[in-house]
C-alpha positions in Angstrom: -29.4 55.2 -34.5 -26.5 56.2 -31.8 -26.3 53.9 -29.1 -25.5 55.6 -25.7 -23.6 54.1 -22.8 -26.2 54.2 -20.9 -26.2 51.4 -17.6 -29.7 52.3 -15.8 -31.2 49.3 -14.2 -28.1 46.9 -14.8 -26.1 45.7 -12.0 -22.5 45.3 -12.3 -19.4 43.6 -10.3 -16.4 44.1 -10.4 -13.5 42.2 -8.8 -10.0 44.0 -7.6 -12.2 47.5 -7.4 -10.0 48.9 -4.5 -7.3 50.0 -6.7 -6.0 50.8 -10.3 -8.6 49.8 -13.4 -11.1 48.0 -11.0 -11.4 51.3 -9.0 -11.1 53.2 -12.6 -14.1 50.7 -14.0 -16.8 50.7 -10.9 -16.8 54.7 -11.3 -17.2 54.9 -14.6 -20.0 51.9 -14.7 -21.7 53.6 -11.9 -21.2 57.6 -14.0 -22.8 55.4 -16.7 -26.1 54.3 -14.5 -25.3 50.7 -13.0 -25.4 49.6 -9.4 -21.8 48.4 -9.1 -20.7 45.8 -6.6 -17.1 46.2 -5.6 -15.5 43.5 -5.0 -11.2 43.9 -3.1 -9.4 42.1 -0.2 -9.2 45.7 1.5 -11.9 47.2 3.2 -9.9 50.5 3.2 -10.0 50.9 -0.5 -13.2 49.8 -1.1 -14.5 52.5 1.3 -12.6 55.5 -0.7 -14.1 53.6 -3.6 -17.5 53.6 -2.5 -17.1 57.6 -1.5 -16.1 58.7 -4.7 -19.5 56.5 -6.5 -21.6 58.2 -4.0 -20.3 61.8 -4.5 -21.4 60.8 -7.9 -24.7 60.2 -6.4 -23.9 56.6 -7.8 -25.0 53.5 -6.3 -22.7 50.9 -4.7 -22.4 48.0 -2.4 -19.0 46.6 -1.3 -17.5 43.3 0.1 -14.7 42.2 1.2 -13.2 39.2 -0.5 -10.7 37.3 -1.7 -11.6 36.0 -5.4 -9.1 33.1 -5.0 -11.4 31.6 -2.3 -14.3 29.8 -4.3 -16.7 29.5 -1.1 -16.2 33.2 -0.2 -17.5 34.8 -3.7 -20.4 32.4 -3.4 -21.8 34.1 -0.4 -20.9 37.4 -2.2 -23.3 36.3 -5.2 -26.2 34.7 -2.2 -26.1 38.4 -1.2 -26.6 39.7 -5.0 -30.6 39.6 -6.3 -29.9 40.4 -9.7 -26.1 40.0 -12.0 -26.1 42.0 -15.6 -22.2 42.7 -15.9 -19.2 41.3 -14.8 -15.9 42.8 -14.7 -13.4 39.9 -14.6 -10.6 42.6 -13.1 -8.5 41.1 -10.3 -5.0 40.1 -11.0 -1.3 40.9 -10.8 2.1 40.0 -11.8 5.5 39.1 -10.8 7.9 39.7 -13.4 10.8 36.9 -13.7 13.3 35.6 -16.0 11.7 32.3 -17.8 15.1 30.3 -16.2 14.1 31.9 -12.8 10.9 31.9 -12.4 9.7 30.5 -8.7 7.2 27.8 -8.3 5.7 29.7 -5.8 4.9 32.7 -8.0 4.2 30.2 -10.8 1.7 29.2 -8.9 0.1 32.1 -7.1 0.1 34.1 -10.6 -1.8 31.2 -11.8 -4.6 31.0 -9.4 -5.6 34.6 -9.2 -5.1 35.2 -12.8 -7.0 32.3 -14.4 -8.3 30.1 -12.2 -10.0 32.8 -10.4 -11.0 34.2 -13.3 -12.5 31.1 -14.6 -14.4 30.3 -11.3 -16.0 33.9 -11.1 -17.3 33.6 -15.2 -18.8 30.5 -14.2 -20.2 31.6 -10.9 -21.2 34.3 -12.3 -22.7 33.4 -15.6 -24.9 30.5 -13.8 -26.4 33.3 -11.8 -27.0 35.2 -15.1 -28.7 32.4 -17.0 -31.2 31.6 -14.4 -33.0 35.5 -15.1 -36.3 34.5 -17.2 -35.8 37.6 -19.7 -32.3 37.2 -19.9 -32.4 36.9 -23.9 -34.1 39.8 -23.8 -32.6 42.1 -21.9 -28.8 40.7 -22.2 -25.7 40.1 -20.3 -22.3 41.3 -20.7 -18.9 39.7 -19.3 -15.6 41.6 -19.5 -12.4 40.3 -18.6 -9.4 42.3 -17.8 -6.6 41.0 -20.2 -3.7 43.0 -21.4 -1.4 43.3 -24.6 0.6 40.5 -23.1 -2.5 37.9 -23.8 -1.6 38.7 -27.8 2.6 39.3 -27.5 5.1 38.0 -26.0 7.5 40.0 -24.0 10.3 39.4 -21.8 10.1 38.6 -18.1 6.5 38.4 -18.1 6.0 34.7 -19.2 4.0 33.4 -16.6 1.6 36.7 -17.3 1.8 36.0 -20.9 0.5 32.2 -20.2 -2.2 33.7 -18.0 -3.4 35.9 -20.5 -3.5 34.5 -23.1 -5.6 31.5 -21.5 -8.4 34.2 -21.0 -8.4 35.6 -24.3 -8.8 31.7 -25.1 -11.7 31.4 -22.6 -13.4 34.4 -23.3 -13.8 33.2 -27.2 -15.1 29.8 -25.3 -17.4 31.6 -23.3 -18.9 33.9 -25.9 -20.0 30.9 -27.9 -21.7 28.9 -25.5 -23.5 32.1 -23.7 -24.4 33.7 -27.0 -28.0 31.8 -26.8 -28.7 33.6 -23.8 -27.7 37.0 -24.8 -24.9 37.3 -22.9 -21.8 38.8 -24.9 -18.1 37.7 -23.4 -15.3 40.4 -24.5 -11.8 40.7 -23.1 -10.3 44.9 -23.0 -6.2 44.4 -23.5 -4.4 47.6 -22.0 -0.7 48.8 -22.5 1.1 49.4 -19.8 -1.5 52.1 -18.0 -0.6 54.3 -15.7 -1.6 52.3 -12.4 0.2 51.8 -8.9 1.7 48.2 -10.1 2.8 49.7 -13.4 4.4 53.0 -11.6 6.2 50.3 -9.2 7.5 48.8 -12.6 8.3 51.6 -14.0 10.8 52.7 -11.2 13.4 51.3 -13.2 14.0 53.7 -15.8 15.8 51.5 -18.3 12.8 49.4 -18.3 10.5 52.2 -18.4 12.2 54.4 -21.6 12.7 50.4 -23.4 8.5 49.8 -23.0 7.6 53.2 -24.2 9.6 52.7 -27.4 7.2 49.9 -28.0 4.2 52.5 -28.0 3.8 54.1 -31.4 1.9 56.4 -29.5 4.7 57.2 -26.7 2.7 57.0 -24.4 1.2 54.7 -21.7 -2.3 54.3 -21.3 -4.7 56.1 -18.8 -7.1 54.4 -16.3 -9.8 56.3 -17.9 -8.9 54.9 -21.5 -9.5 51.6 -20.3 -12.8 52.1 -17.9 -14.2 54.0 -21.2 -13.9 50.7 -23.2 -15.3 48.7 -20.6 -18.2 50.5 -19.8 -18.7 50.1 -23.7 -18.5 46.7 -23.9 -20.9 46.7 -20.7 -23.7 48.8 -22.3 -25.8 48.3 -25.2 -23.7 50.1 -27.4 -21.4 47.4 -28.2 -24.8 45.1 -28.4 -23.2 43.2 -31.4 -19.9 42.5 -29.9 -19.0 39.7 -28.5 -16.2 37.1 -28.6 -13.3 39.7 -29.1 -10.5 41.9 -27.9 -10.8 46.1 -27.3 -7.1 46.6 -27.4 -6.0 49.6 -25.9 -2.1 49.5 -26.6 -1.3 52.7 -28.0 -0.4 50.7 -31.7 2.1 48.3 -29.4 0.4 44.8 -31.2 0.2 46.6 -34.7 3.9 46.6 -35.0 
């Protein structure tokens, strides 16, 4: 029988919703029926967020946070009666050269884009586990990885290090959470047509050289990627779990 995407009675958060895909994903998991909580450092965009989810006559709740400061997304989750989905979305990058890259950025790539990402899955998933019909009714965990956590590319090592340590952890997690129902999948875009990647692709050498590595010729849209997250989210992808929904336009097939 055809599985809908269908999110009524789930609650779902989902970290760096201000902007880009975490803005892209809340809409589309509250279109689908969940209560999203939107996570972003900036009020400002969580407010256009949270007008655009109720236009949809959606329902949302928003908070201000910063996702690299353990103690604050524990009072997020003390506020939180009930966690189905988690959207593992916020991060960045600073593209160097290997033989330049700064300690600094090193470092603050490295904190937002796994350590972060590791201490919300386990935050998170401890508040999962402790529903009584959790086996039954499920759990899903998404995290935002990229092309980059299965290639290599140049420039982009310290993102390439970062993703690829949460396509490892996600495998980890789906293992261990797979007795409680609760499937772990990663969604790894292309380059997708978000403000970072529009900043990036200011430089038009770099910009023409990326597309030729997209058999499709294209880059991706937010909406391509929400789509595949709100699948992995639902019931639909109820047999799913421990894998990669890459959306790369044929990028890794090469």
């Amino acid at each position: 029988m055809f599985r809908k995407i269908n999110l009524k009675n789930k609650t779902a958060l989902v970290t760096g919703a201000g902007k880009g895909l975490g803005k892209a994903c809340a809409i589309a998991l509250a279109e689908a029926g969940a209560k999203v909580i939107i996570i972003s450092r900036t009020k400002k965009d969580l407010d256009k967020v949270k007008k655009i989810i109720n236009s949809t006559k959606g329902a949302s709740r928003a908070f201000v946070c910063d996702v690299t400061n353990v103690n604050d997304f524990k009072n997020v989750l003390k506020k939180i009666n009930k966690l189905d989905i988690l959207v593992n979305n916020a991060g960045t990058n600073r593209p160097e050269h290997f033989t330049r890259v700064k300690k600094e950025n090193m470092e603050y790539l490295t904190n937002l884009n796994m350590k972060a990402v590791f201490n919300i899955a386990q935050l998170c998933s401890q508040k999962m586990v402790k529903l009584k019909n959790r086996k039954k009714i499920g759990g899903s965990i998404i995290h935002m990885s990229s092309q980059l956590g299965l290639v290599g590319c140049e420039g982009r090592n310290v993102y390439n290090m970062n993703k690829f340590g949460v396509e490892g952890l996600a495998r980890g997690m789906a293992c261990e959470l797979a007795k409680y129902n609760i499937r772990v999948n990663t969604v790894c875009p292309t380059f997708v047509e978000t403000p970072m990647v529009k900043a990036f692709f200011k430089n038009k050498k770099f910009k023409n050289k990326m597309l030729k590595n997209i058999p499709l010729g294209r880059v991706a849209k937010e909406s391509d990627v929400a789509t595949a997250v709100a699948f992995l989210a639902a019931d639909s992808s109820a047999m799913i779990t421990g894998t990669s929904i890459v959306v790369d336009g044929g990028w890794t097939a090469q």
